[in-house]
Structures are given as C-alpha cells and as structure tokens.
C-alpha positions as CSV (number, residue, x, y, z in Angstrom):
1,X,-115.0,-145.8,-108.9
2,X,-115.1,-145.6,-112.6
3,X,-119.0,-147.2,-112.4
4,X,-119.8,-144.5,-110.2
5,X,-118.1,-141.4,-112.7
6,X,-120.2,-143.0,-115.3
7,X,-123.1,-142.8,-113.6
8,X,-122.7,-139.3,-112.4
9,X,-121.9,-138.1,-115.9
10,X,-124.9,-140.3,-117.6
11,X,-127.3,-138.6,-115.1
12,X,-125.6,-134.6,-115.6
13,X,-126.1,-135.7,-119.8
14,X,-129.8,-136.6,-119.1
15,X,-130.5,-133.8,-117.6
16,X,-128.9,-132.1,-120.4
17,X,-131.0,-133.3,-122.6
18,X,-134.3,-133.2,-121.3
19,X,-133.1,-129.0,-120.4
20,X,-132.9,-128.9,-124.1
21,X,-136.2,-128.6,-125.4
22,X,-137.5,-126.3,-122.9
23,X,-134.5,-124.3,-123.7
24,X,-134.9,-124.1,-126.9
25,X,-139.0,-122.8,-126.6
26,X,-137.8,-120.4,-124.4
27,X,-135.4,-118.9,-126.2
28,X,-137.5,-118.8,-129.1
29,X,-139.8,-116.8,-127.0
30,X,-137.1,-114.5,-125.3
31,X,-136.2,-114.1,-129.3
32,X,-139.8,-113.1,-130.8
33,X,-139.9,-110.6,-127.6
34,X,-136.8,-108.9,-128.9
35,X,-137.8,-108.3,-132.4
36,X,-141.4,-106.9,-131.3
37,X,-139.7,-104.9,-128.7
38,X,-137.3,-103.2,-131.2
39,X,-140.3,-103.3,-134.1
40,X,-142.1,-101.4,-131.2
41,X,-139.7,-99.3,-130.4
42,X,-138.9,-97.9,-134.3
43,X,-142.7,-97.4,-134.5
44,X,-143.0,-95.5,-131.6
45,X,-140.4,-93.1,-133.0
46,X,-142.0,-92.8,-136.2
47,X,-145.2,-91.7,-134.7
48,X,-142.8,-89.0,-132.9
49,X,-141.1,-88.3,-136.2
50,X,-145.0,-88.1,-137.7
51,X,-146.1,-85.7,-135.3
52,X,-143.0,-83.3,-134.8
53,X,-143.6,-82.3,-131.3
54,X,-139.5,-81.4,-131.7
55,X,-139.9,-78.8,-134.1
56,X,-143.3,-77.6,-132.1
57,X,-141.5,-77.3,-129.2
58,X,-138.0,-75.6,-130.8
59,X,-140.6,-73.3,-133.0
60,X,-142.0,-72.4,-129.4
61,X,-138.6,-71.7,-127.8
62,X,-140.1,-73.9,-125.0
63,X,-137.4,-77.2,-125.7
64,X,-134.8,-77.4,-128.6
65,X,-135.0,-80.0,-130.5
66,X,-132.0,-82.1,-129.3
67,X,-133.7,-82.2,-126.3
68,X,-137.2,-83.7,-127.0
69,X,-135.4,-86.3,-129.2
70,X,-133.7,-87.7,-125.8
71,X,-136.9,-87.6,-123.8
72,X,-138.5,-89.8,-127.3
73,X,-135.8,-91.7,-127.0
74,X,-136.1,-92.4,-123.3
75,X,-139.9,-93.5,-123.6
76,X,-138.7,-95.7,-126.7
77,X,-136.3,-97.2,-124.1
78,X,-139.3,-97.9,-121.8
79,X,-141.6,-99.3,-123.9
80,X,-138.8,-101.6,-125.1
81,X,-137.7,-103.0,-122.2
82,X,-141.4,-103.3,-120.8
83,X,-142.1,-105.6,-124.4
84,X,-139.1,-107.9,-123.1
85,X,-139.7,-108.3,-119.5
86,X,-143.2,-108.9,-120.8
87,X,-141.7,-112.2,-122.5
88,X,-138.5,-112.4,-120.2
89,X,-142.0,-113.3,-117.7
90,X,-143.0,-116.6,-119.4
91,X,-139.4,-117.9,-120.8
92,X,-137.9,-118.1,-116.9
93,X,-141.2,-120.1,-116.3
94,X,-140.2,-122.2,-119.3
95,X,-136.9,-122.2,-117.8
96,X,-138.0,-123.1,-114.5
97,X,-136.8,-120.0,-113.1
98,X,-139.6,-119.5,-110.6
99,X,-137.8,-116.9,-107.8
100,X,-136.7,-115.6,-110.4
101,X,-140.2,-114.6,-111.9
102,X,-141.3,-113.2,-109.0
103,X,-138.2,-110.5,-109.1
104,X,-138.9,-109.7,-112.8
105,X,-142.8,-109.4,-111.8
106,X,-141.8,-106.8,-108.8
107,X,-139.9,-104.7,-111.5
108,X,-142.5,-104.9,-113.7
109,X,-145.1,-103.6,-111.9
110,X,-142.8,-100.9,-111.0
111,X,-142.3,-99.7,-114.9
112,X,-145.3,-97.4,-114.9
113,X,-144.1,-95.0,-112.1
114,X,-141.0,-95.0,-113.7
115,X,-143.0,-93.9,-117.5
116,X,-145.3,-91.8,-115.2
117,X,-141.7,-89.7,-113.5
118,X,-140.6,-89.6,-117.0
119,X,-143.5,-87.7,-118.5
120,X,-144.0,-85.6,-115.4
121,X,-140.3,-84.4,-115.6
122,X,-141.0,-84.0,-119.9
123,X,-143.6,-81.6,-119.0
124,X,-142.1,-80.0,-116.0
125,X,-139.3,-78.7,-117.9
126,X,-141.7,-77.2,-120.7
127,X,-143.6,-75.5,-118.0
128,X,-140.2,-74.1,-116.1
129,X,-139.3,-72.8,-119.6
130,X,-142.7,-71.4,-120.3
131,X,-142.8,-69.8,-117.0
132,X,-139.2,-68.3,-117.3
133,X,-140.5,-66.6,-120.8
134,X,-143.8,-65.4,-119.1
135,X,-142.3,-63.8,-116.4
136,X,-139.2,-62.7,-118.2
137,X,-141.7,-60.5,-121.0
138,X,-144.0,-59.7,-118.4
139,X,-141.2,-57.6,-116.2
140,X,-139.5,-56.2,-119.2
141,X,-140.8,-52.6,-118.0
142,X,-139.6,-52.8,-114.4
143,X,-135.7,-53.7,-115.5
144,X,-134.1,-56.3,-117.6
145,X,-131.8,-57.3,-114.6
146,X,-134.8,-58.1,-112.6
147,X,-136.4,-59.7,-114.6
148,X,-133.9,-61.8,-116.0
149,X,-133.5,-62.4,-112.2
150,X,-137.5,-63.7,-111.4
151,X,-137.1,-65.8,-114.9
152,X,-134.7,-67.6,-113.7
153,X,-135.9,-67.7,-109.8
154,X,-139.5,-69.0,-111.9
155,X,-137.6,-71.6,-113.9
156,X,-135.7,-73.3,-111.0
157,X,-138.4,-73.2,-109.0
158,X,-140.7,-75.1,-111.1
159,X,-138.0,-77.5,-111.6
160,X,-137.6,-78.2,-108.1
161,X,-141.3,-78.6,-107.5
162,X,-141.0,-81.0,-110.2
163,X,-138.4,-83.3,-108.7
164,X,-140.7,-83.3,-105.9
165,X,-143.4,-84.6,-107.9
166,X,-141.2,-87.5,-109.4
167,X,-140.0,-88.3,-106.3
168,X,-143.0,-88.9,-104.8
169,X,-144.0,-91.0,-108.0
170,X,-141.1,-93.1,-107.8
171,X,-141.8,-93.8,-103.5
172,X,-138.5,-92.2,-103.0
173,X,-138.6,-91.3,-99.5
174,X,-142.2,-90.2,-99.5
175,X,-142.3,-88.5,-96.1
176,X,-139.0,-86.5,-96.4
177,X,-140.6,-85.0,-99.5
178,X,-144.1,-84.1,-97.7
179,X,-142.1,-82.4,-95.2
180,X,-140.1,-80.3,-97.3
181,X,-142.9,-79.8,-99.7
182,X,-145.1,-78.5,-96.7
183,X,-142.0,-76.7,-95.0
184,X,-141.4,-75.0,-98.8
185,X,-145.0,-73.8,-98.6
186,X,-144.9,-72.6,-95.4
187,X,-141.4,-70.7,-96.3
188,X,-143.1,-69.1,-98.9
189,X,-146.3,-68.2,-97.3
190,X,-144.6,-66.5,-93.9
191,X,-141.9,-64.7,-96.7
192,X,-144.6,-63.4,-98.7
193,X,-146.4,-62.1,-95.3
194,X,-143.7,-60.6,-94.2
195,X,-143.1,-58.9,-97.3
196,X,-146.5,-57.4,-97.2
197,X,-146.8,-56.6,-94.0
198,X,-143.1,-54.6,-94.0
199,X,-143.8,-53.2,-97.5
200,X,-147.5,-52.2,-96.5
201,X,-146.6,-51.1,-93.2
202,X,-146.9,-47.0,-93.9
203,X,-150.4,-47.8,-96.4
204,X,-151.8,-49.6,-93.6
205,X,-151.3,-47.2,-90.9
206,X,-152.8,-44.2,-93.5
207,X,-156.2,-46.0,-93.6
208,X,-156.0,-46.7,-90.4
209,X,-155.5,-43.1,-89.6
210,X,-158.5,-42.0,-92.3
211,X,-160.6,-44.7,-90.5
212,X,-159.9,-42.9,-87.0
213,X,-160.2,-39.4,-88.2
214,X,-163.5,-40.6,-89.7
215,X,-165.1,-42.0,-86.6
216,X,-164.0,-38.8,-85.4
C-alpha cells in the first residue's frame, strides 16, 4: 500500500515538474502582454489628450466633456483587452490549453463588432445632439414649445435608429431588428401620407377644381 502511495505521489511530483517550465514561459508571456496592453492603453489616451476631441466636442455643445472621456476610456478598455487575449492566445497553447484556445479565438474574432458598436453609438449620440440643436434653432419662429417638442422627438429618434444599427453589428437578433426597422419605415411613410393627404385635402380639391373649370 505504502509502495503504491509512493508511486502515485512520485508520478503527481513529476508531472509537477516537467508543468514547470512551460509554466513559467507562459506566464512570462501572459506578463509582457500585460504591460504592452496597459503601455497601449496610456498611449492611446494621450493621443486623446493630444487631440482634445473633449473640449471640441463640449466647445460644440454636441457632447460634454465627461462624456467623451468615458467613450476614450471605453475604446482604451478594448484595445487593452484585445493586446491580452492577443497573448492570453499563445500562453494556453504553452499551457496546453487547447479547447480552451479555441473559445478565446471565438471571442476574439468577435472584438471588432464590439469596437465597431462602440464607435457607431460614439457618433450616433453626436448626431442625435446635433440634430436636436438643428431642429431646435430651425423652429424657433413657429414656437419654442414645439420646437423644443421636434428637438427632442429628432434626438430620440436618432438614438433609436442607432441602437438598431448596433444591434445589428453585434448579430443581436438580426431579423427582429429588420422587421422593426422595415415596420418603423413603413410607420413613418403611411403617417407622413396621411398627414399630407388630410392636411392637403382642401389645396388639392382647389386645383382640381381650377383644372375642371379650365377644361371647361
């Protein structure tokens, strides 16, 4: 009995050991991937910092500042973690964590849809609050109250188009958004013909009558 305990626990020791090393190289590499992702990372936000797009935008009234630092952040986040899966990749192999390098592949692949929904909702919300300020100084002479009203009617709706958009990009239920996308459209279409139609109801049948007298 003893013979075979000392057998088991020579054999789990070897194995141990001969883990070691690759262990070792792999955390090395998982190491180096952390430093370059957060070297990446701070340089990222210095070219941010260099360029000023916050204080653009806030001078713009089109995104405070508070704001576009978050988004910078976000991408800095992305780019990060897309530098450590990048060597999270080859230390599994090391590791001989095969299954489990397929998984990390799937996500990776998946990371640029994700930067992609990211930038399309950045500059969605700078085009819902540039719409809201065009139609808001536009309709100044027909009424603050309305619009303040189409402003805000502008701004949502972009957004929602937006989320759309993303959703889409990120293969979230692809179909259900066509359909509503296409329903939205057709909403929009039959309201606005409905609207001209009932609105231009009385100019209509006045050139209609001109036309008849006309012929006449």
């Amino acid at each position: 009995m003893l013979d075979l305990v000392n057998t088991i626990l020579g054999n789990f020791l070897q194995k141990v050991l001969n883990f070691l090393p690759n262990f070792f190289a792999g955390l090395a590499v998982l190491t180096v991937g952390l430093i370059l992702s957060s070297l990446l990372k701070q340089a990222l936000l210095s070219i941010f910092r260099f360029v000023r797009l916050d204080a653009i935008l806030e001078k713009t009234r089109l995104m405070s500042r508070a704001e576009v630092k978050i988004w910078q952040e976000v991408l800095a986040e992305i780019l990060r973690w897309t530098v450590i899966i990048l060597f999270l990749i080859p230390t599994l192999e090391v590791w001989n964590l095969s299954r489990a390098t397929l998984v990390i592949n799937q996500f990776l692949f998946y990371l640029p849809n994700v930067l992609v929904a990211v930038v399309i909702i950045f500059v969605g919300l700078i085009a819902s609050n540039l719409g809201h300020d065009l139609v808001k100084h536009s309709l100044k002479s027909i009424g603050t109250t309305y619009a303040n009203s189409l402003s805000v009617f502008t701004k949502w709706l972009v957004v929602f188009f937006t989320i759309l958009v993303v959703l889409n990009q990120l293969g979230v239920a692809q179909d259900l958004v066509r359909i509503l996308f296409t329903g939205i459209v057709v909403m929009l279409a039959l309201a606005g013909g409905l609207a001209f139609g009932l609105g231009g109801k009385d100019i209509a049948k006045e050139i209609l009558q001109e036309l008849r007298n006309k012929f006449k």
